[in-house]
Structures are given as structure tokens and as C-alpha cells.
PDBQT receptor file of N, H, CA, C and O in Angstrom, charges set to zero:
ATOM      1  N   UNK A   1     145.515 125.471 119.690  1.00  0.00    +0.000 N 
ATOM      2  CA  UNK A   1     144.338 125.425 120.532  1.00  0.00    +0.000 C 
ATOM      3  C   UNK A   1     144.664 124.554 121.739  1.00  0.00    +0.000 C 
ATOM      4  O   UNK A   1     145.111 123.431 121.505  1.00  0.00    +0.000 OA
ATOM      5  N   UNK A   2     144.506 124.910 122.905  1.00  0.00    +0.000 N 
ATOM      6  H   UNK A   2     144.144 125.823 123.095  1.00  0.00    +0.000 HD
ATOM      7  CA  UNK A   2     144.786 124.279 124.287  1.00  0.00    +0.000 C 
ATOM      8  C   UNK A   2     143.632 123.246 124.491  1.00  0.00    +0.000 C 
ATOM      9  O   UNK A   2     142.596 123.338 123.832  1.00  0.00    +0.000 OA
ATOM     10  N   UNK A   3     143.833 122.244 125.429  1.00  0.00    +0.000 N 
ATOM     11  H   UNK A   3     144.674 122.169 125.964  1.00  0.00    +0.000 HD
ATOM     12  CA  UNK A   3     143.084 121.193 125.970  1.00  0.00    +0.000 C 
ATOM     13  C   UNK A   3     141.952 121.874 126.427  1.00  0.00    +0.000 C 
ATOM     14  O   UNK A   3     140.849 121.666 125.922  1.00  0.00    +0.000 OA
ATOM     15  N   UNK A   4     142.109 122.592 127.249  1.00  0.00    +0.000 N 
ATOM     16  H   UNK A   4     143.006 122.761 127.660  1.00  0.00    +0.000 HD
ATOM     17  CA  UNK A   4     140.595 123.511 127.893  1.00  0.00    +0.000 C 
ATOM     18  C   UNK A   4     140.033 123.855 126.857  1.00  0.00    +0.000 C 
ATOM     19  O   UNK A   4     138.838 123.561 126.821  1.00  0.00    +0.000 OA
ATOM     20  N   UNK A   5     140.567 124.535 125.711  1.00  0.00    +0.000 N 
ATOM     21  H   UNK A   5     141.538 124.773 125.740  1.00  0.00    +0.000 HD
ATOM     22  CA  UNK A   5     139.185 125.201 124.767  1.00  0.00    +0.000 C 
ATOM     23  C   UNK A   5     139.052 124.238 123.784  1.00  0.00    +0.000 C 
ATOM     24  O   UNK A   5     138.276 124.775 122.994  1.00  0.00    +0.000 OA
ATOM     25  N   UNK A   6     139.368 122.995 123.282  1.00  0.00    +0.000 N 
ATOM     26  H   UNK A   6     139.999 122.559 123.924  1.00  0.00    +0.000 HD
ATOM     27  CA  UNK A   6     138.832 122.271 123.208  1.00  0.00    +0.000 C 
ATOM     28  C   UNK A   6     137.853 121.308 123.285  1.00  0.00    +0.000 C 
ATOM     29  O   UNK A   6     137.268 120.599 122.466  1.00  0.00    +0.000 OA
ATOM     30  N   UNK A   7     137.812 121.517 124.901  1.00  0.00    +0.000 N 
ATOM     31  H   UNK A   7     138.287 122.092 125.566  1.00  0.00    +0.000 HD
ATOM     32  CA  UNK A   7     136.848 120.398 126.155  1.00  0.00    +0.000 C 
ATOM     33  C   UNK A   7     135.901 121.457 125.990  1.00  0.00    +0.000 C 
ATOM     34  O   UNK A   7     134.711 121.144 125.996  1.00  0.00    +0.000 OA
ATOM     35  N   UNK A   8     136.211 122.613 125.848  1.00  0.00    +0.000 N 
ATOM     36  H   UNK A   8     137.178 122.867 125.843  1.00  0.00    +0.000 HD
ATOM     37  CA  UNK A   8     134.852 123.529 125.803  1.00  0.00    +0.000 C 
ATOM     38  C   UNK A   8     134.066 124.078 124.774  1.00  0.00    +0.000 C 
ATOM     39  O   UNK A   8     133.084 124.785 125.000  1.00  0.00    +0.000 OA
ATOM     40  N   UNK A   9     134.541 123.719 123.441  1.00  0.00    +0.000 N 
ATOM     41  H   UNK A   9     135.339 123.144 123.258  1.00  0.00    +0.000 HD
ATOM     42  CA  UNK A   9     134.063 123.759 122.171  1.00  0.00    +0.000 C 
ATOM     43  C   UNK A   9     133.169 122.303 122.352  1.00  0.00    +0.000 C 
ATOM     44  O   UNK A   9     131.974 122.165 122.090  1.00  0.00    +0.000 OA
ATOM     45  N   UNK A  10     134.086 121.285 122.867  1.00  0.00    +0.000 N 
ATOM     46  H   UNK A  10     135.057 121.397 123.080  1.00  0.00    +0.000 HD
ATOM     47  CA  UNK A  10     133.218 120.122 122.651  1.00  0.00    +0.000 C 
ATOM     48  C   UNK A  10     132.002 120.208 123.391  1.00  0.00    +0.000 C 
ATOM     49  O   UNK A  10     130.948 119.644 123.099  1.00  0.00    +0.000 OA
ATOM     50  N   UNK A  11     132.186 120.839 124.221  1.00  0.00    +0.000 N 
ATOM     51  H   UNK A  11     133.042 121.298 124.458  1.00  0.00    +0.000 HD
ATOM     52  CA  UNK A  11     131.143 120.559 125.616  1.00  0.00    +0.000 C 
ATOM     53  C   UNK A  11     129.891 121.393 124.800  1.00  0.00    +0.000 C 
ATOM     54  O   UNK A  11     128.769 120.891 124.754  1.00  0.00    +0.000 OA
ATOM     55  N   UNK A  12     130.246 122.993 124.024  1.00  0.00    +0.000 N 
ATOM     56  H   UNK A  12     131.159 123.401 124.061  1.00  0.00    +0.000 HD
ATOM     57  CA  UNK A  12     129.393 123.724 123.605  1.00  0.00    +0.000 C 
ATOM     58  C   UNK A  12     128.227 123.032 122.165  1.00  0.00    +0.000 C 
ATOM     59  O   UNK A  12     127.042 123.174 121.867  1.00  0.00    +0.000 OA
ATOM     60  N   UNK A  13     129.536 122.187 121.549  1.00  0.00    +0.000 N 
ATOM     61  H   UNK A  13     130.499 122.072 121.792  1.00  0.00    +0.000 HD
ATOM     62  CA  UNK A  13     128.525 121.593 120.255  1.00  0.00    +0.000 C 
ATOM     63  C   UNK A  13     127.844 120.589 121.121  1.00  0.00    +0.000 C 
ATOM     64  O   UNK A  13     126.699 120.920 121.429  1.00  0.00    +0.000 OA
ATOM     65  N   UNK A  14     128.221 119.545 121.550  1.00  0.00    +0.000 N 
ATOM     66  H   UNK A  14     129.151 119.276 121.300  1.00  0.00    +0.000 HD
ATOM     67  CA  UNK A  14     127.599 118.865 122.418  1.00  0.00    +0.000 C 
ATOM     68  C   UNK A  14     125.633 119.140 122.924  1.00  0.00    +0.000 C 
ATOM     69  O   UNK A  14     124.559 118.542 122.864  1.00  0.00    +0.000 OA
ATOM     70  N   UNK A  15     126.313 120.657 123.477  1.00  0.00    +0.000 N 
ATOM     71  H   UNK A  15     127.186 121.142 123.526  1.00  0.00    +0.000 HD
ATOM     72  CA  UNK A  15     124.807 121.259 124.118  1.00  0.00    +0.000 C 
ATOM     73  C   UNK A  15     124.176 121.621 122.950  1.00  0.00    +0.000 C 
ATOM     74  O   UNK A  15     123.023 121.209 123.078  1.00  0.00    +0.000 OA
ATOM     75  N   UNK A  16     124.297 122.186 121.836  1.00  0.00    +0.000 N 
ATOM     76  H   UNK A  16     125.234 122.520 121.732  1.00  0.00    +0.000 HD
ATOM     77  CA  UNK A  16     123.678 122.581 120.866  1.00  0.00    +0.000 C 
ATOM     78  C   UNK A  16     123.156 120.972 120.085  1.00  0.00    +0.000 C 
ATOM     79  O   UNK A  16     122.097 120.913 119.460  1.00  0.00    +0.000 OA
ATOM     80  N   UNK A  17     123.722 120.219 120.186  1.00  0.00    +0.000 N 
ATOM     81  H   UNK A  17     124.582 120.267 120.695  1.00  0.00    +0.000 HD
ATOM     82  CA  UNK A  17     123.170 118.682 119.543  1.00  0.00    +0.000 C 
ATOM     83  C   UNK A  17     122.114 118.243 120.415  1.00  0.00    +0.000 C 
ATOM     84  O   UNK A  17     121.189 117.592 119.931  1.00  0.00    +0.000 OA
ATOM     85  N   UNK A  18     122.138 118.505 121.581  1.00  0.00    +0.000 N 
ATOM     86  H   UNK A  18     122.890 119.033 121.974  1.00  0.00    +0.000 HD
ATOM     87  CA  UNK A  18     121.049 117.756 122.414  1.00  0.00    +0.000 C 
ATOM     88  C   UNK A  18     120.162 118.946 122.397  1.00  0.00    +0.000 C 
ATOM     89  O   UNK A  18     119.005 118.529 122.452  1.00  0.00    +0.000 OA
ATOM     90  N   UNK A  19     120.185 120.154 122.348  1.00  0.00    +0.000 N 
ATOM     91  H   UNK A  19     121.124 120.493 122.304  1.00  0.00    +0.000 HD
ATOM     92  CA  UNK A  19     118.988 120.956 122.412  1.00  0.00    +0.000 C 
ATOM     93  C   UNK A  19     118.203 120.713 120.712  1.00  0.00    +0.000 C 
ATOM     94  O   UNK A  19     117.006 120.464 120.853  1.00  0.00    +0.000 OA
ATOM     95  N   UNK A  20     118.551 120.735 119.533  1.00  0.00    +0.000 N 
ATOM     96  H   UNK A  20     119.524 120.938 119.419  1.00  0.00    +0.000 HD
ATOM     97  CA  UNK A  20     118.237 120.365 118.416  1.00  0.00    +0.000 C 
ATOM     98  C   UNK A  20     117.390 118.806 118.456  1.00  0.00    +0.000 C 
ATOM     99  O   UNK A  20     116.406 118.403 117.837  1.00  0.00    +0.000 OA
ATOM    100  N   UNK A  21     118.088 118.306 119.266  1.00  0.00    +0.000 N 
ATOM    101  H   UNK A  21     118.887 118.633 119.769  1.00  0.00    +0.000 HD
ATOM    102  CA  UNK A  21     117.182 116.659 119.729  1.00  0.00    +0.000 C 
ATOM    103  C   UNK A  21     116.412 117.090 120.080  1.00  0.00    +0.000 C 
ATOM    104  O   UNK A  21     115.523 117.105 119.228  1.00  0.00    +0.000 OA
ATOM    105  N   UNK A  22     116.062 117.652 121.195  1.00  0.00    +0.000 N 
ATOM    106  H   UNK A  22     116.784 117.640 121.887  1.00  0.00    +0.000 HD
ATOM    107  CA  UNK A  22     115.061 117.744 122.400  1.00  0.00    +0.000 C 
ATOM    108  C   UNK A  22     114.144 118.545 121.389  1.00  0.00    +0.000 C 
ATOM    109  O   UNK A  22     112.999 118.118 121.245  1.00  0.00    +0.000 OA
ATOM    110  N   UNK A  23     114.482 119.516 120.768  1.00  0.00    +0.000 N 
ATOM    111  H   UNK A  23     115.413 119.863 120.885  1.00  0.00    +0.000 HD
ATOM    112  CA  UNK A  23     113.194 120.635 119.959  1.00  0.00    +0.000 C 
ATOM    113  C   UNK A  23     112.944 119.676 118.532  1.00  0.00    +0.000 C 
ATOM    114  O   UNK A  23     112.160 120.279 117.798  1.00  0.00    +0.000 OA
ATOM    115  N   UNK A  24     113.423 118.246 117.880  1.00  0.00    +0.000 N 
ATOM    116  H   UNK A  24     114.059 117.756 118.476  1.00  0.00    +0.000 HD
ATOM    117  CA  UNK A  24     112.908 118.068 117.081  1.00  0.00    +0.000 C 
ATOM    118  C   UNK A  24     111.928 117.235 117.849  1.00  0.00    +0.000 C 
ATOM    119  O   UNK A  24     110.766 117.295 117.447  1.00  0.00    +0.000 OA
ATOM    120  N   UNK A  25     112.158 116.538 118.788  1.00  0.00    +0.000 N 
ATOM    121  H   UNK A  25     113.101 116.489 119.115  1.00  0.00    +0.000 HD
ATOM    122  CA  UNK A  25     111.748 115.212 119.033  1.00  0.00    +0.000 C 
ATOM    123  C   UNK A  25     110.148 116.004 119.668  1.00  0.00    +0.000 C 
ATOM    124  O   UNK A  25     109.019 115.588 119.406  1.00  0.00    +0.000 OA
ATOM    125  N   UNK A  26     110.479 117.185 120.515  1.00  0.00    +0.000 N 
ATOM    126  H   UNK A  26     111.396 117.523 120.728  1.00  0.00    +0.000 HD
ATOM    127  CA  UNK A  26     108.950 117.993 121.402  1.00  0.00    +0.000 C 
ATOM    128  C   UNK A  26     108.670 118.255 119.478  1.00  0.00    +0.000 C 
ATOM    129  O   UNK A  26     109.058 117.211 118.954  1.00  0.00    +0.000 OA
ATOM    130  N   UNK A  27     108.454 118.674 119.009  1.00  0.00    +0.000 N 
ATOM    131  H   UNK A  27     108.140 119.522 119.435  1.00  0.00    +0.000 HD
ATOM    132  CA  UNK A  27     107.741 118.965 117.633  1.00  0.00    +0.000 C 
ATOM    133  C   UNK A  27     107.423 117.958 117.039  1.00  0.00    +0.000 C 
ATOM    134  O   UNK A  27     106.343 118.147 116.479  1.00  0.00    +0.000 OA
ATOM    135  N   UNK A  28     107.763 117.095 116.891  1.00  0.00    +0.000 N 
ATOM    136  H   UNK A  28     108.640 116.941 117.346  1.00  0.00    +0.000 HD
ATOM    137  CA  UNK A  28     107.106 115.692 116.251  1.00  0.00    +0.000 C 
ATOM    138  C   UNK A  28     106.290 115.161 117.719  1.00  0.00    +0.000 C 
ATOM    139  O   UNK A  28     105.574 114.217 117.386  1.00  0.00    +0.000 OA
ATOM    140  N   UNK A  29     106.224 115.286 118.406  1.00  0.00    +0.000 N 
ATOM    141  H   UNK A  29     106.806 116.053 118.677  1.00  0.00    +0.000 HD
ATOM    142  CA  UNK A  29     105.317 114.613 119.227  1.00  0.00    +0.000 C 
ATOM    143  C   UNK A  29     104.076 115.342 119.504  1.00  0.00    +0.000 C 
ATOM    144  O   UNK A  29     103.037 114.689 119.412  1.00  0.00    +0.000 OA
ATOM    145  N   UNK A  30     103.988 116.744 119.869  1.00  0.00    +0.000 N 
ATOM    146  H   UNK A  30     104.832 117.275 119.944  1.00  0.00    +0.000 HD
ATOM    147  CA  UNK A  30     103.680 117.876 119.863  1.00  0.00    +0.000 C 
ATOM    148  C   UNK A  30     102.659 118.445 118.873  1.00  0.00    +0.000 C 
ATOM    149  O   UNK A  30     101.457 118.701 118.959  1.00  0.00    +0.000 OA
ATOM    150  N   UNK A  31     103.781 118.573 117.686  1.00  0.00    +0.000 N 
ATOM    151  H   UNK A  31     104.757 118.365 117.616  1.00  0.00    +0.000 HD
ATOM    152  CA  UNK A  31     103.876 119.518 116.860  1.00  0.00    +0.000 C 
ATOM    153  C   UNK A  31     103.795 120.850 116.929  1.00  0.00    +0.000 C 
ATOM    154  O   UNK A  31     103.617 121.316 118.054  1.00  0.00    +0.000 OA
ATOM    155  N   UNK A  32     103.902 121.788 115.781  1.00  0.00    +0.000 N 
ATOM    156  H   UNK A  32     104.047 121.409 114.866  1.00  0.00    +0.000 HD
ATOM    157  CA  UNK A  32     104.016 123.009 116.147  1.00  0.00    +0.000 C 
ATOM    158  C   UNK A  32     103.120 124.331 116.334  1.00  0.00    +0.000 C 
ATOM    159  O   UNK A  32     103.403 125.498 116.606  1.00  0.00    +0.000 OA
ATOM    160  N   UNK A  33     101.826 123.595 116.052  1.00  0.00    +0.000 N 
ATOM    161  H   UNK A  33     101.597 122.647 115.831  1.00  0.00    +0.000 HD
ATOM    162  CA  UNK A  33     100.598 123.863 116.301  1.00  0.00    +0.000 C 
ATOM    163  C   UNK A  33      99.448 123.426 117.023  1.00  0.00    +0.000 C 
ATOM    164  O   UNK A  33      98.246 123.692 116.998  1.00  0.00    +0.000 OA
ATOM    165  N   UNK A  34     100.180 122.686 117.661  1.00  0.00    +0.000 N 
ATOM    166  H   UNK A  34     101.156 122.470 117.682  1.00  0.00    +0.000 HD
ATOM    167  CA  UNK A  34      99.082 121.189 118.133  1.00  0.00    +0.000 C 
ATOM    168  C   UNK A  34      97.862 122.274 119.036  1.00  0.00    +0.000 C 
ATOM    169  O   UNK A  34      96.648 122.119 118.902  1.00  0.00    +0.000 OA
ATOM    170  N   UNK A  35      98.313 123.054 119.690  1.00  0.00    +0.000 N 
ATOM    171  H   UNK A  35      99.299 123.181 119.799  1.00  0.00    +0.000 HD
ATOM    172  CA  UNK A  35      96.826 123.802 120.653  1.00  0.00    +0.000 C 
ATOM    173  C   UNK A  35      96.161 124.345 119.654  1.00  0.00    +0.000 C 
ATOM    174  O   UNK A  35      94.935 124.269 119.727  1.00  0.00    +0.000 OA
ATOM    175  N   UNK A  36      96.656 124.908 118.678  1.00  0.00    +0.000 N 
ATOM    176  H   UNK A  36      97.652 124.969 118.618  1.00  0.00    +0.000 HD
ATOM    177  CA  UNK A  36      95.638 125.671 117.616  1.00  0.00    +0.000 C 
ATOM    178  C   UNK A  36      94.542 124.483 116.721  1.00  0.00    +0.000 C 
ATOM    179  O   UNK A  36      93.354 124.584 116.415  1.00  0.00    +0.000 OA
ATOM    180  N   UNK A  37      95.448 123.485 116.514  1.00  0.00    +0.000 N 
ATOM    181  H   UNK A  37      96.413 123.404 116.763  1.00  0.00    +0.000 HD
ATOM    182  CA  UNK A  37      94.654 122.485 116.116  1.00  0.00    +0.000 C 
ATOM    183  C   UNK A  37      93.624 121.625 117.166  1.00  0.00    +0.000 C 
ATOM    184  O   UNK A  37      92.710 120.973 116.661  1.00  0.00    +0.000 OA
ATOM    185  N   UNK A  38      93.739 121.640 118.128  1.00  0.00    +0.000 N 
ATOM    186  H   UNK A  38      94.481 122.170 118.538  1.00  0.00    +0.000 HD
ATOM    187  CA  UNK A  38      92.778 121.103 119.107  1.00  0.00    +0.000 C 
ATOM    188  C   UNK A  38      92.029 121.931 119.217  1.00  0.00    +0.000 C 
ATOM    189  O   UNK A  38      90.898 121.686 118.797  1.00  0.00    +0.000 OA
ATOM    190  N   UNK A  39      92.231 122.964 119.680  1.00  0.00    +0.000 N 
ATOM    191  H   UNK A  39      93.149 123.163 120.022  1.00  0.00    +0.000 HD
ATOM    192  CA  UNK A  39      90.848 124.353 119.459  1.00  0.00    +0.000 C 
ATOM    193  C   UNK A  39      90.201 124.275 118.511  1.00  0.00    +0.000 C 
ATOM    194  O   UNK A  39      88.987 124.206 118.704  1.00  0.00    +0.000 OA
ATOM    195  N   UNK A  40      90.748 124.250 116.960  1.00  0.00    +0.000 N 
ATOM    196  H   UNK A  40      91.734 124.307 116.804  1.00  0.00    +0.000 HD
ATOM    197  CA  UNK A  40      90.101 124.297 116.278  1.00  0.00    +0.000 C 
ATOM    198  C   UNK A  40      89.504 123.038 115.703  1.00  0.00    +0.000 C 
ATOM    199  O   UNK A  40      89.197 123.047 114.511  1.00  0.00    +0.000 OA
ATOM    200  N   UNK A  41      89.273 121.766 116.558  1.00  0.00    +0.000 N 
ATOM    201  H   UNK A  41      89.523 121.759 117.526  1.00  0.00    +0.000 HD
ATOM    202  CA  UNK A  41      88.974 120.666 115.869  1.00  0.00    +0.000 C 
ATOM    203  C   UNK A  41      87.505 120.671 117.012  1.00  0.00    +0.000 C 
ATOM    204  O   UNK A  41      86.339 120.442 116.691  1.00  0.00    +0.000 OA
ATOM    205  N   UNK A  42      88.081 121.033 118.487  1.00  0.00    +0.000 N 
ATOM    206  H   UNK A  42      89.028 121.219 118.748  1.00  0.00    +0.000 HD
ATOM    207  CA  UNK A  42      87.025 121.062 118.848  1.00  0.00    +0.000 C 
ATOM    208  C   UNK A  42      85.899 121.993 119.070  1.00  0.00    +0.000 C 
ATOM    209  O   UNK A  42      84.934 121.635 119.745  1.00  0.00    +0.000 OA
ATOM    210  N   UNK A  43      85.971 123.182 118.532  1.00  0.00    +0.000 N 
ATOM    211  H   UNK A  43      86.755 123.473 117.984  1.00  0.00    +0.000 HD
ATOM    212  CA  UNK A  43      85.104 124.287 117.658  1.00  0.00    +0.000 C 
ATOM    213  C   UNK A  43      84.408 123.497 116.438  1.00  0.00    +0.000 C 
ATOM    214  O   UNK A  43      83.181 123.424 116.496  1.00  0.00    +0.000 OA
ATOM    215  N   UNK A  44      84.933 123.012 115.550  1.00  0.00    +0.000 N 
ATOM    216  H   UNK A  44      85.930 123.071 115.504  1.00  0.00    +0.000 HD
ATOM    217  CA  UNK A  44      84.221 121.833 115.077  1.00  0.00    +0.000 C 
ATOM    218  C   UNK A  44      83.344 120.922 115.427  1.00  0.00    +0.000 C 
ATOM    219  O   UNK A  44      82.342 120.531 114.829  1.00  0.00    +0.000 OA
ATOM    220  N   UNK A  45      83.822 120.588 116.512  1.00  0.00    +0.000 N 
ATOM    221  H   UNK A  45      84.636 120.906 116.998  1.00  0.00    +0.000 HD
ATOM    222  CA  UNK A  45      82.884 118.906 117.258  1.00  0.00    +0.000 C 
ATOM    223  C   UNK A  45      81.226 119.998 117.622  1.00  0.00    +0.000 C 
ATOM    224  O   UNK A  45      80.061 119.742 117.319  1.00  0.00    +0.000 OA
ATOM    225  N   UNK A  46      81.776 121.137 118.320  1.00  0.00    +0.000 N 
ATOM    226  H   UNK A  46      82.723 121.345 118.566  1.00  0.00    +0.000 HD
ATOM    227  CA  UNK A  46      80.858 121.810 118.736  1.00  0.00    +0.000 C 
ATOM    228  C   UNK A  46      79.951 122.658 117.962  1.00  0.00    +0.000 C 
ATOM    229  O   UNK A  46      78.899 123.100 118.425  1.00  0.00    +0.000 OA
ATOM    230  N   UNK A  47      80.450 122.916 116.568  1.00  0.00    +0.000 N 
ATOM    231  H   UNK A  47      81.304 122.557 116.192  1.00  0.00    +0.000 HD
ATOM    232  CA  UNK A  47      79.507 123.491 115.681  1.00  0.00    +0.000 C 
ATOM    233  C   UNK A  47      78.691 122.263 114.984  1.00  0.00    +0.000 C 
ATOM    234  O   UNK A  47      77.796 122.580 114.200  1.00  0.00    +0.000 OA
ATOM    235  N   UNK A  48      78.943 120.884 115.221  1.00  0.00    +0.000 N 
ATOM    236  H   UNK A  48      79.670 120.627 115.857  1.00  0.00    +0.000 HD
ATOM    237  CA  UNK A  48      78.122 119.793 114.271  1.00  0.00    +0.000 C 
ATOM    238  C   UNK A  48      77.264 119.647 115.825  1.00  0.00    +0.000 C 
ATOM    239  O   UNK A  48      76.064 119.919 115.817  1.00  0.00    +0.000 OA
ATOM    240  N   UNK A  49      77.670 119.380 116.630  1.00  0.00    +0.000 N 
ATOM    241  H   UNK A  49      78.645 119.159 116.636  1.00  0.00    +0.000 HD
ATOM    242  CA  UNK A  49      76.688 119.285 117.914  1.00  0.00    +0.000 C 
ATOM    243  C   UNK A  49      75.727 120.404 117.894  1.00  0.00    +0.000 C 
ATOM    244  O   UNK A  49      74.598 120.163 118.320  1.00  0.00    +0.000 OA
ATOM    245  N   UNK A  50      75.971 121.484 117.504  1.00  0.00    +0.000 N 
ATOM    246  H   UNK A  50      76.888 121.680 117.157  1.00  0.00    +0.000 HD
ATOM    247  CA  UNK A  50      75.211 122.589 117.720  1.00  0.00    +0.000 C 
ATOM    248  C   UNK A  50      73.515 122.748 116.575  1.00  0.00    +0.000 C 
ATOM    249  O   UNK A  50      72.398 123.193 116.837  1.00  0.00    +0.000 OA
ATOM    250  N   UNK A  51      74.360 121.887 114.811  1.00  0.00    +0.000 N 
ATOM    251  H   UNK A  51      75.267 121.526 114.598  1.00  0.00    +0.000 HD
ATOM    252  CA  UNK A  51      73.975 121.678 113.722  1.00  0.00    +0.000 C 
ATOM    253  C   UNK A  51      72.814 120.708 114.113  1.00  0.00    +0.000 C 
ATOM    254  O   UNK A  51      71.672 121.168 114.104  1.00  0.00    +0.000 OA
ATOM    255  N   UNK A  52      72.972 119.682 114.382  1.00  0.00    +0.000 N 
ATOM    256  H   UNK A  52      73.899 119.308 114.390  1.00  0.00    +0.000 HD
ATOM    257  CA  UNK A  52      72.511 118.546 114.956  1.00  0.00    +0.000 C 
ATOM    258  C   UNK A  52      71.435 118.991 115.651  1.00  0.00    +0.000 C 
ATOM    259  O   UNK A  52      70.336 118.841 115.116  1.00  0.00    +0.000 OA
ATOM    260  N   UNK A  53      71.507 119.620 116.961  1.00  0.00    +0.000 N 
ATOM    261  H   UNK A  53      72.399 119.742 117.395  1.00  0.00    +0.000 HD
ATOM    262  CA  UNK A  53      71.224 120.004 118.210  1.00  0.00    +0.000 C 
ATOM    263  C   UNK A  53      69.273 120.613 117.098  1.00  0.00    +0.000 C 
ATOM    264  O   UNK A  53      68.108 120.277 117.312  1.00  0.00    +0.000 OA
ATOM    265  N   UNK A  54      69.918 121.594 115.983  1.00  0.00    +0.000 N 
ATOM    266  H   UNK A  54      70.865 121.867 115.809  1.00  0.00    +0.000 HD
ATOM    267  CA  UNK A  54      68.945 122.826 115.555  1.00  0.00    +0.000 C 
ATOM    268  C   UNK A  54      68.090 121.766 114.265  1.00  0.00    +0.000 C 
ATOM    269  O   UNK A  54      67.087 122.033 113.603  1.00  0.00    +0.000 OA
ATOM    270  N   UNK A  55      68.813 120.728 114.264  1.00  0.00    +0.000 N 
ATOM    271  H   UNK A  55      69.628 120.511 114.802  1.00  0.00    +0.000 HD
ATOM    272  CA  UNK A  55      67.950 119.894 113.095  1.00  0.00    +0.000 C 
ATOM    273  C   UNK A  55      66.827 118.873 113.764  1.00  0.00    +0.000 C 
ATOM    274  O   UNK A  55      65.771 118.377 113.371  1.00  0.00    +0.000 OA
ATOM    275  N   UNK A  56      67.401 118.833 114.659  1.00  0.00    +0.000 N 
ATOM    276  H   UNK A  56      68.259 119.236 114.979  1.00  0.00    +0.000 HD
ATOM    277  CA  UNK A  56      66.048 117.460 115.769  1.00  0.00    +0.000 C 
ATOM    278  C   UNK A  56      64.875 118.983 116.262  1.00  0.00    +0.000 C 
ATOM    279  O   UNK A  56      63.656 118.812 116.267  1.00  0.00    +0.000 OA
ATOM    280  N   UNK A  57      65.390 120.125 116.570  1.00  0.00    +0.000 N 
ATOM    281  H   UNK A  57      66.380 120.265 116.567  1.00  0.00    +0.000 HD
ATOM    282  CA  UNK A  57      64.391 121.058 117.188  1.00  0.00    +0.000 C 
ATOM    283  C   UNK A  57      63.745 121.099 115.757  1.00  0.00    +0.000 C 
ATOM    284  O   UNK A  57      62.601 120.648 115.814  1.00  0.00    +0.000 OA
ATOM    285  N   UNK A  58      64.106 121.494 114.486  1.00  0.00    +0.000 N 
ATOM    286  H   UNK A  58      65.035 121.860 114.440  1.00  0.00    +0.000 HD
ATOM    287  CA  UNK A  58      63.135 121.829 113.525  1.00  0.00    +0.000 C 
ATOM    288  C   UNK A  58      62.083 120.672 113.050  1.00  0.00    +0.000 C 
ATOM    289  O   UNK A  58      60.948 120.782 112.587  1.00  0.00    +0.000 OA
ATOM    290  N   UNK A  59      63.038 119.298 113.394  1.00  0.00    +0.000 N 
ATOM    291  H   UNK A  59      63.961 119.210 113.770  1.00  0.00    +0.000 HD
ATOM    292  CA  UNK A  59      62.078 118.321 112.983  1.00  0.00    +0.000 C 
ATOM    293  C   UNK A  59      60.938 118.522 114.011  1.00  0.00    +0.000 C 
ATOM    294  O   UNK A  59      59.884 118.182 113.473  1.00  0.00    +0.000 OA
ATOM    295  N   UNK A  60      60.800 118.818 114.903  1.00  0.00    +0.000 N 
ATOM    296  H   UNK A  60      61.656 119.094 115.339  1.00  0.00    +0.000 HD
ATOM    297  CA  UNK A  60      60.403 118.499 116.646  1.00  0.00    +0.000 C 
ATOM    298  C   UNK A  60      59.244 119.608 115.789  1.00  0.00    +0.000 C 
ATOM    299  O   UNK A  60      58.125 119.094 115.802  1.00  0.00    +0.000 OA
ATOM    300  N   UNK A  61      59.255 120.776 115.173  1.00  0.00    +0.000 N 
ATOM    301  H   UNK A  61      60.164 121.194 115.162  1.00  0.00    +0.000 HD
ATOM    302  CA  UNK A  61      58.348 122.141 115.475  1.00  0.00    +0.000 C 
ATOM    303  C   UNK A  61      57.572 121.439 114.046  1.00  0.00    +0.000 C 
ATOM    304  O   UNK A  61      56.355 121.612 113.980  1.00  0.00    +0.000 OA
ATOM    305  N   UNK A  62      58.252 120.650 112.903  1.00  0.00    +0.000 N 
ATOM    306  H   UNK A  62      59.241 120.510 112.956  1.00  0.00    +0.000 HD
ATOM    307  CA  UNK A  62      57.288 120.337 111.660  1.00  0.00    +0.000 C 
ATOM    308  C   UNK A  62      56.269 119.306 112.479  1.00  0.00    +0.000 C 
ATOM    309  O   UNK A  62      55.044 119.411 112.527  1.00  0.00    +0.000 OA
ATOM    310  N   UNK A  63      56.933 118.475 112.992  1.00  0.00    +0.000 N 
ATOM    311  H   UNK A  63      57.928 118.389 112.954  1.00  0.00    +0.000 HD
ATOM    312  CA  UNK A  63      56.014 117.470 113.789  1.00  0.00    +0.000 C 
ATOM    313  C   UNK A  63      54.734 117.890 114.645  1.00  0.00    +0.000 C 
ATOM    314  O   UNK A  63      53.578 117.488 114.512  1.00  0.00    +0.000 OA
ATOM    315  N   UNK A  64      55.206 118.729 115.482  1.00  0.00    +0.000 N 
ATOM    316  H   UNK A  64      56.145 119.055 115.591  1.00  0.00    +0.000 HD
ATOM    317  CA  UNK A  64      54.110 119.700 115.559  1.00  0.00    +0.000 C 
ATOM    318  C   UNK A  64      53.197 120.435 114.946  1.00  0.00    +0.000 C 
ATOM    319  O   UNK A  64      52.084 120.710 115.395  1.00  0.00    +0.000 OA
ATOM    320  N   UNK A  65      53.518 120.667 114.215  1.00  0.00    +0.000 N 
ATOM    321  H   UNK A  65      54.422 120.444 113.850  1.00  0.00    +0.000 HD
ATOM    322  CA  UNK A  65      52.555 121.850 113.328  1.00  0.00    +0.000 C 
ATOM    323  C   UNK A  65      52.024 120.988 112.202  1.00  0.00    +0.000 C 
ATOM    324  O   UNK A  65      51.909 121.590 111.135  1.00  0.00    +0.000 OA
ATOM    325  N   UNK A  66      51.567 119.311 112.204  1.00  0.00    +0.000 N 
ATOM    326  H   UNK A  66      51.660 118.822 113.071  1.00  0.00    +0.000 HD
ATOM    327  CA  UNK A  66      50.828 118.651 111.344  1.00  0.00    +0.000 C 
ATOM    328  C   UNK A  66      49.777 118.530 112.617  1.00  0.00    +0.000 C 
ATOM    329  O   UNK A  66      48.707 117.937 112.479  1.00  0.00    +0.000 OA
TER     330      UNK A  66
């Protein structure tokens, strides 16, 4: 094996070690769902706001209707 394809095997694992960094490190910070989980947390916030929202109106219509 010659000096050049050497320097260029190295150079190639090299790039494959830092791309494996870069995609663990964006996934732990990230993760690999993180937009699906924000959507769906705040579809949440907004269905107890909504819950909330329909429990003060029903108290509001019993209060009324004494």
C-alpha cells in the first residue's frame, strides 16, 4: 500500500468519525423526534386550556340558572 492511499484511507475514516460525532452529539441534543414531541406536548397544553376554558363556561351557565 503506497503513502497516498494510505493518507487517503486515513483522511476517509477520519471523515466518517467526525460525521458519527456530529449525528450522535445533533441527536442527543435534539433528539430524534424532538418536533413530533413539541407538537405533541403542545396539542396537550392546548387541549387542558381548551378543558379548562369549557369548565369555568359550565360553572358560569349553573351559576346562572340558580
Amino acid at each position: 500500500m503506497s503513502a497516498q492511499s494510505r493518507q487517503m484511507l486515513g483522511s476517509l475514516l477520519a471523515a466518517v468519525v467526525i460525521v458519527a460525532i456530529v449525528i450522535a452529539v445533533v441527536t442527543a441534543k435534539f433528539g430524534p423526534t424532538s418536533a413530533a414531541e413539541r407538537e405533541a406536548a403542545e396539542e396537550r397544553s392546548e387541549q387542558r386550556l381548551e378543558e379548562a376554558e369549557e369548565r369555568r363556561e359550565a360553572a358560569e351557565e349553573r351559576r346562572e340558572e340558580r
